[in-house]
N, C-alpha and C positions, 0 to 999 in steps of 0.2 A: 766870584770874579766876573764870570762872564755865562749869562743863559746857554747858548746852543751850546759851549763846551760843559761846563756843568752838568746840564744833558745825556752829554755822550757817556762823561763820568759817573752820574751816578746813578743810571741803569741798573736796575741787580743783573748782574752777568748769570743768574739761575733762569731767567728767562727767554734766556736763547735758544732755546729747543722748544720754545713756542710761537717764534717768529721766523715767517714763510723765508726758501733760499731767495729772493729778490731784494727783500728787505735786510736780509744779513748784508746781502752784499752792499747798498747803500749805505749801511751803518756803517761798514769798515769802512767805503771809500767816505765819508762826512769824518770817521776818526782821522783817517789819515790825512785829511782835509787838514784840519783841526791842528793836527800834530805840527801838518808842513809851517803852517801861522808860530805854533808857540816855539817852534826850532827856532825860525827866523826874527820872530822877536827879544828870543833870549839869547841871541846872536846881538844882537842889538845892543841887548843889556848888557853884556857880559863884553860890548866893544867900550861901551861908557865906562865901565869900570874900570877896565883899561889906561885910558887916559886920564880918568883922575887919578887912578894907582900910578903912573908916570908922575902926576905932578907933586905926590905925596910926597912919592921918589924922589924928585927934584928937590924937593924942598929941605930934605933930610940927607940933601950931598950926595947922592946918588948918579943926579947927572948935572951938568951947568947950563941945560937949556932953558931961557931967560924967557926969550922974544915969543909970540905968539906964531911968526913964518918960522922960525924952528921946529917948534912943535910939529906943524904941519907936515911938514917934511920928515920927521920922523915920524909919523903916523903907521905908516905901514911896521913899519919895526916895532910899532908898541904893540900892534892889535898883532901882529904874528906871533908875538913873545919872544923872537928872534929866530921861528923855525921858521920852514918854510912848508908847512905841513898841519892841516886841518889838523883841531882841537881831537882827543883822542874819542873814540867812539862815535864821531860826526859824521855827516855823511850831506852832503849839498842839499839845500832843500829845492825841491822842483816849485816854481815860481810861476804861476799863470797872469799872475795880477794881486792886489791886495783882494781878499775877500773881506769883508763886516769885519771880522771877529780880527783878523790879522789887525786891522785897524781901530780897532777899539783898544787891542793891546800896546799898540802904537801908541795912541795916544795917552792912554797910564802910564807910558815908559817915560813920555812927556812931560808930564804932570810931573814924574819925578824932577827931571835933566833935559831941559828940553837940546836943540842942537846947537840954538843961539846960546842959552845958559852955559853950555859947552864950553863953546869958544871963547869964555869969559870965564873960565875955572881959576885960570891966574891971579883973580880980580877975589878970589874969595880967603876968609879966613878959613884956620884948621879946623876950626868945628864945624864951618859949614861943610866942607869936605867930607869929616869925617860921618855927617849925617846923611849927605850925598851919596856916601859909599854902604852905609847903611840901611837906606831905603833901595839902592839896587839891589844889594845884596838877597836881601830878604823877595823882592820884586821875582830875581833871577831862582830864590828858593821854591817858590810859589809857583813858575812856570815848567819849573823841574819836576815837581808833583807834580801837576795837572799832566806832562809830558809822560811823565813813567804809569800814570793814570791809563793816557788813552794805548801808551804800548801794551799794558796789560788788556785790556779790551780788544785792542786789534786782534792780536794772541790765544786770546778765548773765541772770539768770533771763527776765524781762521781754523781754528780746533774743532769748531764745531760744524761749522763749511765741511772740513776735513771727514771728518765721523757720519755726516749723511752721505758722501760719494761712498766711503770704505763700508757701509752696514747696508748701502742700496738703498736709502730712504730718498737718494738723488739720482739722478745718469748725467752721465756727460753727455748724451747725445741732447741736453737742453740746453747747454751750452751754446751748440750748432746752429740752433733756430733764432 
């Protein structure tokens, strides 16, 4: 899907006790780089699906919203799901700016739905839909790996940070300098 996350991922994590403490710690922060992108674009994805799953809804008597400024208006209620409360195990992602790879997933999320495409869901049949919802879906599976990917890395990495301060193969007074 994408080189520098690919990268991060398939690493053998058996070679982390070959790689100096500076470079571990760049690798965690470039995963969690990594991770902050694939959160917020499968935020992304998982808000388009949203809205077509609304219109499915609609369509199958669900709701009687017609017009395209309806829609709109109910937006917030479709992507909340009616709570007021981040998706379960979520957590904000820190945002500096789009990095490369945020953006290159952006633009596959695109390729699928774009935002124009979007706003013209009304405009389509049920197959097209239902292959819209298909190609997210699997898009959103995809980003879900690569995301439990680089958790598991972080995790090992962190472990292994962890294990040279406790065995003394590190100090914190390096920390200080």
């Amino acid at each position: 899907m994408h080189t520098e996350i690919d990268r991060l991922t398939q690493t053998a994590l058996t070679t982390l006790t070959e790689i100096a403490l500076p470079q571990l710690r760049a690798e965690r922060a470039d995963c969690s780089s990594a991770e902050t992108d694939i959160s917020f674009v499968r935020r992304l994805t998982q808000g388009r699906l949203d809205i077509i799953g609304h219109e499915v809804q609609r369509r199958n008597g669900g709701t009687e919203t017609a017009h395209l400024n309806e829609v709109l208006f109910e937006i917030p209620a479709i992507l909340s799901d009616g709570q007021n409360k981040p998706r379960a195990g979520g957590r904000a992602p820190e945002i500096d700016g789009p990095t490369e790879s945020a953006l290159k997933l952006s633009s596959e999320l695109d390729q699928i739905v774009s935002p124009q495409q979007l706003s013209d869901v009304g405009n389509l049949d049920d197959a097209a839909l239902g292959e819209l919802i298909e190609q997210l879906q699997n898009f959103e599976h995809e980003l879900s790996t690569q995301r439990r990917q680089l958790h598991e890395r972080i995790d090992a990495i962190q472990t292994e940070i962890v294990r040279r301060y406790r065995e003394g193969e590190a100090s914190v007074d390096t920390l200080l300098e």
